[in-house]
C-alpha positions in Angstrom: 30.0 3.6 -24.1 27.6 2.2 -21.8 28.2 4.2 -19.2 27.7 7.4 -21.0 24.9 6.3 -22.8 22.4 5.6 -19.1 24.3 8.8 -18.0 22.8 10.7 -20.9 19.6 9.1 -20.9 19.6 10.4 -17.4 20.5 14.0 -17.8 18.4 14.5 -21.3 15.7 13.2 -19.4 15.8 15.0 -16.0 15.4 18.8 -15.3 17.9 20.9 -14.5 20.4 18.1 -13.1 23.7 19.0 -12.5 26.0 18.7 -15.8 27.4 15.2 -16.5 30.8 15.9 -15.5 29.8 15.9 -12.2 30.4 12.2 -10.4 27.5 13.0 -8.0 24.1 14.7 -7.3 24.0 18.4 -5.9 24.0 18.8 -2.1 20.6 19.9 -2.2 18.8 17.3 -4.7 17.6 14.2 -3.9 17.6 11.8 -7.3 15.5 8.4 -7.0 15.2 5.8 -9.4 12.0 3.9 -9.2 9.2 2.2 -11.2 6.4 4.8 -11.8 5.1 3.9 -14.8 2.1 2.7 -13.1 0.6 6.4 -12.2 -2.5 7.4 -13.8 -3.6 10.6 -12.0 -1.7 12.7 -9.5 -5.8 13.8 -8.2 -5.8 12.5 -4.5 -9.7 11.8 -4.8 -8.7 9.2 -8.0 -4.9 8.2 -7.4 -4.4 4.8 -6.2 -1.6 3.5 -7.1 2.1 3.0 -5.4 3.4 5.8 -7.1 0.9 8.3 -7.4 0.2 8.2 -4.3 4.3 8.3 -3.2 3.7 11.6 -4.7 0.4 13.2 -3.5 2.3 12.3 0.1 4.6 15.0 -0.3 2.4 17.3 -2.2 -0.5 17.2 -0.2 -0.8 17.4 4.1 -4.1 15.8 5.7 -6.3 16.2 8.6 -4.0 13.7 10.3 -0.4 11.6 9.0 2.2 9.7 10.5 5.7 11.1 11.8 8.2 9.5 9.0 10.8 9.1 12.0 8.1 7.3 14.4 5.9 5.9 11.8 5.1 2.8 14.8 3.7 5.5 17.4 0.5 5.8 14.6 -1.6 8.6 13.6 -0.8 11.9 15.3 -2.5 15.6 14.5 -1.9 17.1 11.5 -4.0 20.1 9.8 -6.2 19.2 12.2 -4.5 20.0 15.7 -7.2 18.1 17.7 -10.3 16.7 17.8 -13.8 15.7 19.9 -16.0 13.2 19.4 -19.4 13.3 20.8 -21.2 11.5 23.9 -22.9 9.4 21.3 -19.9 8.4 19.0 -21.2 9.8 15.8 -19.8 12.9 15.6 -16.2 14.0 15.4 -15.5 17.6 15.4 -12.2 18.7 14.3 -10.1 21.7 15.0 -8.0 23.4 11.6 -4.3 24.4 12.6 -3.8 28.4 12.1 -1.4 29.7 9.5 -1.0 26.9 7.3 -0.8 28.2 3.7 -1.5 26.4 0.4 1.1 26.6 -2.1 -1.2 29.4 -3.8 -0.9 31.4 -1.2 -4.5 30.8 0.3 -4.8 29.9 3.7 -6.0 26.2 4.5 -9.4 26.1 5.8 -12.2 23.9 7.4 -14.2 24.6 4.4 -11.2 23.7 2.1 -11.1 20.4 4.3 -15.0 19.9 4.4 -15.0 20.3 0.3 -12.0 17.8 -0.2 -13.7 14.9 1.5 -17.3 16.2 -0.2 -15.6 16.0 -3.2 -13.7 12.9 -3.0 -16.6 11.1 -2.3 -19.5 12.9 -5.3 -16.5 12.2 -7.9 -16.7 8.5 -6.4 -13.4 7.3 -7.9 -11.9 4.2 -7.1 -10.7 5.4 -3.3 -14.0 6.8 -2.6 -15.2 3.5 -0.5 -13.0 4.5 2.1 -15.4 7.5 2.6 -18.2 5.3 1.9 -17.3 3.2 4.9 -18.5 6.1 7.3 -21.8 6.6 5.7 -21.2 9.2 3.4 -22.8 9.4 -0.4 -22.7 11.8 -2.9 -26.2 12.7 -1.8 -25.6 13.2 1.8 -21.9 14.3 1.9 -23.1 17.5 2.5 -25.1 17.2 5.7 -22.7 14.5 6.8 -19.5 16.7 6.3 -19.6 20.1 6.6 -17.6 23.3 8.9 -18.2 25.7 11.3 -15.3 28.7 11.5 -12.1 26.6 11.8 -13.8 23.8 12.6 -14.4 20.5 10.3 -17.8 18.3 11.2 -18.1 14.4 10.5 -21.4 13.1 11.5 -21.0 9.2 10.9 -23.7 6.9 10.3 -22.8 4.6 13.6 -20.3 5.1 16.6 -17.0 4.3 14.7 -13.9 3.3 16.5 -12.0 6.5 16.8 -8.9 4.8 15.3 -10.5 3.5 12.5 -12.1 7.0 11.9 -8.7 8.7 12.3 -6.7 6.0 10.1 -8.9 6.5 7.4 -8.4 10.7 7.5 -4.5 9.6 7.1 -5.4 8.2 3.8 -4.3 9.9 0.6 -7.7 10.3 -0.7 -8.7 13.1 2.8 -5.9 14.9 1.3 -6.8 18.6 2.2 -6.7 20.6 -1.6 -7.2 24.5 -2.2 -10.8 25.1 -3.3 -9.9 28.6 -4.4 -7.8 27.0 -6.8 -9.0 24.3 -7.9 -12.7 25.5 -8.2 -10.7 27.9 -10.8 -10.1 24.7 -12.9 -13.3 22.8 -13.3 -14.9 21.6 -16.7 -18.7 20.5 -16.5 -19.1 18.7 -13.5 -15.8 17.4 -12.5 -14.6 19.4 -9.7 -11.2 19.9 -11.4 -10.5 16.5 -11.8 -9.1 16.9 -15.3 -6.8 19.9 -13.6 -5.9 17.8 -10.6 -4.5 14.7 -13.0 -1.6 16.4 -13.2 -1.2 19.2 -11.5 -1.8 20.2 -7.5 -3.1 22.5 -5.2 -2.0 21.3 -1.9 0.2 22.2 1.1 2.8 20.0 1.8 6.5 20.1 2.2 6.7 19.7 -1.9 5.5 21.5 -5.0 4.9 19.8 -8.4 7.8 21.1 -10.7 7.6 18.7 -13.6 5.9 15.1 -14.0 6.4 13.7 -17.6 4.9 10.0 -17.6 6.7 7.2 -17.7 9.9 9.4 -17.1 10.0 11.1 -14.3 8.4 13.5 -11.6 10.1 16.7 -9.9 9.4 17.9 -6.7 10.5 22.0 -5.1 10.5 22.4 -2.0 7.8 24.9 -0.4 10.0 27.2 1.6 6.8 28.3 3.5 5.7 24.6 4.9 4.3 25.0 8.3 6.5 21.9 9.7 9.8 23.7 8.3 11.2 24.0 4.7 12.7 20.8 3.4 16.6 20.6 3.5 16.1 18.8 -0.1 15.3 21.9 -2.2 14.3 19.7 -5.5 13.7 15.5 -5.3 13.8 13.9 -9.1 12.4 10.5 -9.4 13.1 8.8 -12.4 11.9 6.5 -13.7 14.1 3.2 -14.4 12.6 0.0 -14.8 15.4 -2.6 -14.7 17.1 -3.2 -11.3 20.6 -3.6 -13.1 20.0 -0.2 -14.6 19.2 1.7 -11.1 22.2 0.3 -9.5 24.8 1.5 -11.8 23.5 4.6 -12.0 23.5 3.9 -8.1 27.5 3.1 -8.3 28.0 5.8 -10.8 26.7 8.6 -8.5 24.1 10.0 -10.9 21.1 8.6 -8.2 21.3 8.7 -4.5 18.5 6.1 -4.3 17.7 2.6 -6.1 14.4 1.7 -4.6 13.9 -1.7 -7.3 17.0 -3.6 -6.9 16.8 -7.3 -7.1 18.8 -9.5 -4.3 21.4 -10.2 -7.3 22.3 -6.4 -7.0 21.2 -5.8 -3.8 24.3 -8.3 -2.8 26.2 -6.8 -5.7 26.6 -3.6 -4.1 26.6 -4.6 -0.4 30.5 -4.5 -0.6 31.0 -1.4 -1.7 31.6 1.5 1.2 30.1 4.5 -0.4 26.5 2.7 -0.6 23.9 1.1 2.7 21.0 -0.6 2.0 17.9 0.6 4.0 15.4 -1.8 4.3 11.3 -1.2 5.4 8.9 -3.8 6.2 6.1 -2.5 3.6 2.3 -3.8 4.2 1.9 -6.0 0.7 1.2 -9.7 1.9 1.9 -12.8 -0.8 -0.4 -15.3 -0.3 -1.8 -18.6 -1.5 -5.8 -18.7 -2.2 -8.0 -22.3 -2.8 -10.7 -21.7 -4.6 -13.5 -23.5 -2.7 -15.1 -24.1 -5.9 -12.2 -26.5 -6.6 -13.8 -30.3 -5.8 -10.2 -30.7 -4.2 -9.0 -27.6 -2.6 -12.8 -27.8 -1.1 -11.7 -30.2 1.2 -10.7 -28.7 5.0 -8.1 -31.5 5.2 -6.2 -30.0 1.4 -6.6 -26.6 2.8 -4.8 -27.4 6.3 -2.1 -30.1 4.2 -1.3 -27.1 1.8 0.0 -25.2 4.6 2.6 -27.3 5.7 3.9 -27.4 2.0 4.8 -24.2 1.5 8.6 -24.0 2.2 8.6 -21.0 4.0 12.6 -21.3 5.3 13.9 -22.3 1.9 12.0 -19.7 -0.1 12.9 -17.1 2.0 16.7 -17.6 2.2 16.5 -17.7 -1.6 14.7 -16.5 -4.7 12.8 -14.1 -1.8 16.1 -13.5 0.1 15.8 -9.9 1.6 12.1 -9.3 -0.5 10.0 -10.8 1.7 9.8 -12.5 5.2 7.7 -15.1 6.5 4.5 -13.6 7.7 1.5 -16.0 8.2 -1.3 -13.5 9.3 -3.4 -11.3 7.2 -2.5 -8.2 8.6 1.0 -6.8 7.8 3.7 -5.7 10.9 2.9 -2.8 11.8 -0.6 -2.7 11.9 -2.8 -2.2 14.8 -3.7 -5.7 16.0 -0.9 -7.7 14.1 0.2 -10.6 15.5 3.7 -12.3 14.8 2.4 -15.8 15.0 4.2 -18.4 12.6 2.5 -21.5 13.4 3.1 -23.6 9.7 6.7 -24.8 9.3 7.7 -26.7 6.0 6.7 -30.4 6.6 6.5 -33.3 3.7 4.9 -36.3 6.0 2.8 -34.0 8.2 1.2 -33.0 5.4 1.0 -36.2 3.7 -0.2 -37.9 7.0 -2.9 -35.4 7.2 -3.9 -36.1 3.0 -4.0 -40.3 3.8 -5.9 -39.8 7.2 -8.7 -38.6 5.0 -8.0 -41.2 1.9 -6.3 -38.4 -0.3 -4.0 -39.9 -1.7 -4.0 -38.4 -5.5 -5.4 -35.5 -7.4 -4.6 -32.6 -9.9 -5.3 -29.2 -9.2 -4.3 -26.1 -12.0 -2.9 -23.0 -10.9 -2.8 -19.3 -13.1 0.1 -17.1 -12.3 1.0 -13.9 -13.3 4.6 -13.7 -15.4 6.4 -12.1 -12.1 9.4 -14.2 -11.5 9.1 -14.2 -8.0 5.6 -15.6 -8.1 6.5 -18.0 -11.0 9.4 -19.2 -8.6 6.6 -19.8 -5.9 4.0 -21.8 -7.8 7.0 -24.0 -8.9 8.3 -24.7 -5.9 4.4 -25.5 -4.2 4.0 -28.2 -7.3 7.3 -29.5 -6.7 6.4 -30.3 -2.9 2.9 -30.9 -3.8 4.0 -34.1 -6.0 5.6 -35.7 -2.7 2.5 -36.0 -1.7 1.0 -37.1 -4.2 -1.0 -34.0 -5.9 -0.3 -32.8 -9.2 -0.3 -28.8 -9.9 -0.8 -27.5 -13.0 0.8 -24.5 -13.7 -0.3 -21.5 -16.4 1.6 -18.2 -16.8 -0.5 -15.0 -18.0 0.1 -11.5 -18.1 -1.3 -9.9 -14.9 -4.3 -8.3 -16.1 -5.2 -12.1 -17.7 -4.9 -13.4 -14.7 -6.7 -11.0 -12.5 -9.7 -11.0 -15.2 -10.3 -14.8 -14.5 -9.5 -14.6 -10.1 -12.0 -11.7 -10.0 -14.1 -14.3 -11.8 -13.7 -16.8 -9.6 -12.0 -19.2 -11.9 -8.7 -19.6 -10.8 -8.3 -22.6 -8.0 -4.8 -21.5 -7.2 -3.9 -17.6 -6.8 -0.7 -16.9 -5.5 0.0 -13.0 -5.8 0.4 -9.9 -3.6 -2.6 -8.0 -1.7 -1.6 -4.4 -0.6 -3.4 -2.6 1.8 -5.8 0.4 1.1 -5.5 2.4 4.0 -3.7 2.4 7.5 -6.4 0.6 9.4 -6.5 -3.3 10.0 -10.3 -2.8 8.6 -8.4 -2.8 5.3 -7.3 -6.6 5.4 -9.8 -8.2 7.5 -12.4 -7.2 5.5 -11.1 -8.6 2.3 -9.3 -11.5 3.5 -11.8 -12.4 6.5 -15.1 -11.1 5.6 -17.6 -12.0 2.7 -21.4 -11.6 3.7 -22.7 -13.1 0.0 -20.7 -15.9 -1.3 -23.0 -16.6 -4.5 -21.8 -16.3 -7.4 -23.5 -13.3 -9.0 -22.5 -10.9 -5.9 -19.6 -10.1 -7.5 -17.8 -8.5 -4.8 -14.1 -7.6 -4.5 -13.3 -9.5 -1.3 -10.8 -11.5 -1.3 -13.0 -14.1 0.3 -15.5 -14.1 -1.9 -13.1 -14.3 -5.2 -11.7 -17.1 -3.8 -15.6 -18.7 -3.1 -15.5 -19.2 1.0 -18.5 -18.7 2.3 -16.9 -16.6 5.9 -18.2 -18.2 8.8 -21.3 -15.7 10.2 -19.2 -15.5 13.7 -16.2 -13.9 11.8 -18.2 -11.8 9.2 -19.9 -10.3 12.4 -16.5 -10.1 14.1 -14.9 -8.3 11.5 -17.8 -5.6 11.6 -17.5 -5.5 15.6 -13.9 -4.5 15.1 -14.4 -1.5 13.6 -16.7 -0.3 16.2 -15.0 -0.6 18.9 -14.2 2.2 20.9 -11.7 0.9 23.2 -7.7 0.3 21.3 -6.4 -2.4 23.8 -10.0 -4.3 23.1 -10.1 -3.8 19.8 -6.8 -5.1 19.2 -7.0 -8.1 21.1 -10.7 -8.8 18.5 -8.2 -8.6 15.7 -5.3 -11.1 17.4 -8.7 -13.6 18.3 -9.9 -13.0 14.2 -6.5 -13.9 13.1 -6.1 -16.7 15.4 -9.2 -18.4 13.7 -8.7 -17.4 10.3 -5.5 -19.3 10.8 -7.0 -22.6 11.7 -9.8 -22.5 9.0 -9.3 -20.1 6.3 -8.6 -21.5 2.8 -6.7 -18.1 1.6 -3.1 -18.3 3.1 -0.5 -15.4 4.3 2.5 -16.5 3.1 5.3 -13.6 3.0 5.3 -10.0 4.0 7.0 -7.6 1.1 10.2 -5.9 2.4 11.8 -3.4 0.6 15.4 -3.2 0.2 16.9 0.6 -1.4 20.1 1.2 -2.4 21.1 4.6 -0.5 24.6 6.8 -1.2 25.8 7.0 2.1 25.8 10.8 2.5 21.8 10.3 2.3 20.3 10.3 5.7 16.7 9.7 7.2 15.4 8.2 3.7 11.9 6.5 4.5 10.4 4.8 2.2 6.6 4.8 4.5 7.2 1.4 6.3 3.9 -0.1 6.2 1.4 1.9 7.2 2.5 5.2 4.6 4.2 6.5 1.6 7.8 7.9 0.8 9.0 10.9 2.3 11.1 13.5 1.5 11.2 16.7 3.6 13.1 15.2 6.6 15.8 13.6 4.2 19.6 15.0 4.2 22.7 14.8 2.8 25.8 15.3 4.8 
């Protein structure tokens, strides 16, 4: 009864799914279980969560994207099939592919492209700072962005590095959306917002068929796409919040990917010869921040003893097994500038040696973490090897958005969560995790830095700002491995573990991706055989 019970839930719940006779999913339809309860607005200017923006991916093209099969190689053209940037740096002029369509029909212009980024940045939603970062306002996005023929303008306030310029433009808020269309949609002031939340106007390798929230999201494919029609006609995501759920659906046929398994089922399926798991490096870092508030965790010998009592070995090859590695640097693999250094090992009388050298030898510190198991796990494991040494750690569970209400206050002296990136530059970590240029308390900035109360060294702060200037890739690189390097040896916010994500795939299912990194899920090169 079970079994036919999630295989109904499944088939009331999805559209036109193949009848429930049927062991497994047409030739030509992808089926994904996931957790997408989390989207709030399929609008690129305003979506910014996983999931959301998992679908604007395949919705939407932009000026420039990744290759899903070379996602390492970077940035590569897009709509935009090249570009020049001035003598001076501050203007990059960019040149519209021909004969690209929008799902409407319409061709896809400059002035479409101009109007996206124009209107991403006047509706100022949450994704609108990475605009912002260039210079542009809602009261000078107009002058600063505008078109020519087939050609796109960007005048930036300073000389940019190119790749952080470009990086950016791969974002999902410079999605490239149908003005025609959309301008057909507007109430008051809101440039179609309202529309956009769930509906599209874009010109990627997907259509919106159907998203009901909280249940699931269909994509058709757009036989027209200018890169080729995808050989996945429709792709239904459901959604399916419990890991034991996805992977017998998963065993039963009626998915072809579990993208939420847990390592229990992860190993539970890895014996059986119809399934593979595919696993990604994504770019969400767990880490451990001090408060420097925190009379304790103030000190620069606590911050340096609390590295060496993280077990990073024996967390790893357990609770985290196959989740997460060991990554000790702010920026994730596969970002520019990432460095693969792993310099803090587990060690009980290093760190304790390092506590007594400075007459530590006692203390209580509190920590609040959010009810995630895997975090929970964590914090327990830090108190158990902080009592070795002598230091007591408190430890107080709370829902999530409890517990990011009091860190964005600057109250909690141990955070141990996640941080994922906003975009596909390393500008996106080092200027939360090494960068803070007002440390009082009535800033209230979203830095990581500054929520954890370190005042940034001026070198780095100015460092960090350098970086994103930089014109020259090899050079600019190296200023993020020298940034890492000393955030390492001083910082009082620690990278613990980089997030990998392990899916459950049928075997037939080939080229699945789920964005590595740097990107999102996509679907149009995926194929059964």
């Amino acid at each position: 009864m079970k079994h036919l019970s999630l295989r109904a839930i499944l088939l009331a719940t999805a559209v036109s799914m193949a009848p429930a006779a049927y062991a497994e999913t047409p030739a030509d339809t992808l089926v994904v279980a996931a957790q997408i309860d989390d989207i709030i607005s399929l609008d690129p200017a305003q979506s910014f969560e996983f999931s959301g923006t998992d679908v604007d991916n395949n919705l939407y093209d932009r000026l420039v994207d990744f290759d899903p099969m070379d996602m390492a190689a970077g940035f590569k053209p897009s709509l935009a099939e090249g570009w020049e940037v001035s003598e001076d740096g501050k203007t990059i002029t960019m040149t519209l592919r021909d004969g690209v369509k929008f799902h409407s029909g319409n061709p896809v212009r400059a002035e479409d492209a101009a109007w996206s980024l124009q209107r991403a940045v006047k509706l100022n939603k949450s994704p609108a700072f990475i605009l912002n970062q260039f210079g542009f306002t809602p009261e000078n996005v107009d002058q600063m962005v505008s078109f020519d023929g087939n050609k796109l303008i960007l005048k930036l306030d300073q000389p940019y590095a190119q790749s952080f310029v470009l990086n950016c433009l791969a974002s999902n808020v410079a999605s490239v959306v149908d003005k025609e269309t959309v301008m057909g949609h507007v109430e008051g002031e809101d440039f179609g917002n309202a529309w956009l939340s769930t509906n599209e106007a874009g010109s990627g390798p997907y259509t919106l068929g159907t998203w009901r929230p909280n249940e699931a999201v269909q994509f058709v494919a757009y036989e027209d796409y200018w890169q080729g029609a995808p050989a996945m006609k429709r792709v239904i995501v459901r959604h399916v919040q419990e890991s034991s759920a996805q992977r017998l659906l998963l065993e039963q046929g009626d998915i072809d990917v579990a993208r939420n398994l847990t390592p229990t089922d992860v190993d539970g399926i890895s014996g059986n010869d119809k399934l593979v798991i595919g696993t990604e490096p994504r770019g969400r870092i767990m880490y451990m921040g001090l408060s420097q508030k925190d009379p304790l965790l103030s000190k620069p010998e606590v911050v340096e003893a609390m590295k060496y009592l993280v077990d990073y070995k024996g967390i790893e090859d357990s609770f985290l097994k196959g989740q997460f590695k060991t990554h000790q640097n702010f920026l994730p693999e596969g970002y520019l500038g990432a460095s693969d250094e792993n310099p803090w090992t587990y060690d009980i009388e290093k760190a304790k040696k390092i506590l007594t050298d400075a007459g530590i030898t006692s203390g209580t510190v509190k920590t609040a973490v959010r009810d995630i198991r895997e975090y929970v796990d964590v914090a327990q494991t830090l108190q158990a090897s902080m009592a070795q040494v002598g230091l007591t750690l408190e430890i107080q569970q709370m829902t999530g958005a409890q517990v990011l209400d009091a860190y964005r206050a600057r109250q909690v002296p141990i955070f141990i969560g996640e941080w994922g990136p906003d975009y596909a530059d390393p500008n996106t970590n080092a200027s939360t995790f090494a960068y803070n240029p007002n440390n009082a308390d009535d800033a209230k900035l979203s830095y990581l830095a500054w929520r954890n109360s370190w005042a940034v060294p001026e070198d780095m702060n100015k460092a960090t700002v350098a970086a994103t200037i930089e014109g020259n890739t090899e050079k600019r690189v190296q200023m993020y491995l020298d940034i890492q390097k000393e955030y390492r040896e001083i910082a009082p916010i620690v990278p613990l573990f980089q997030r990998i994500e392990q899916a459950g795939i049928q075997k037939n299912v080939k080229n699945w991706v789920a964005g590595g990194a740097v990107s999102s899920v996509f679907y149009r090169q995926v194929t059964k055989e």
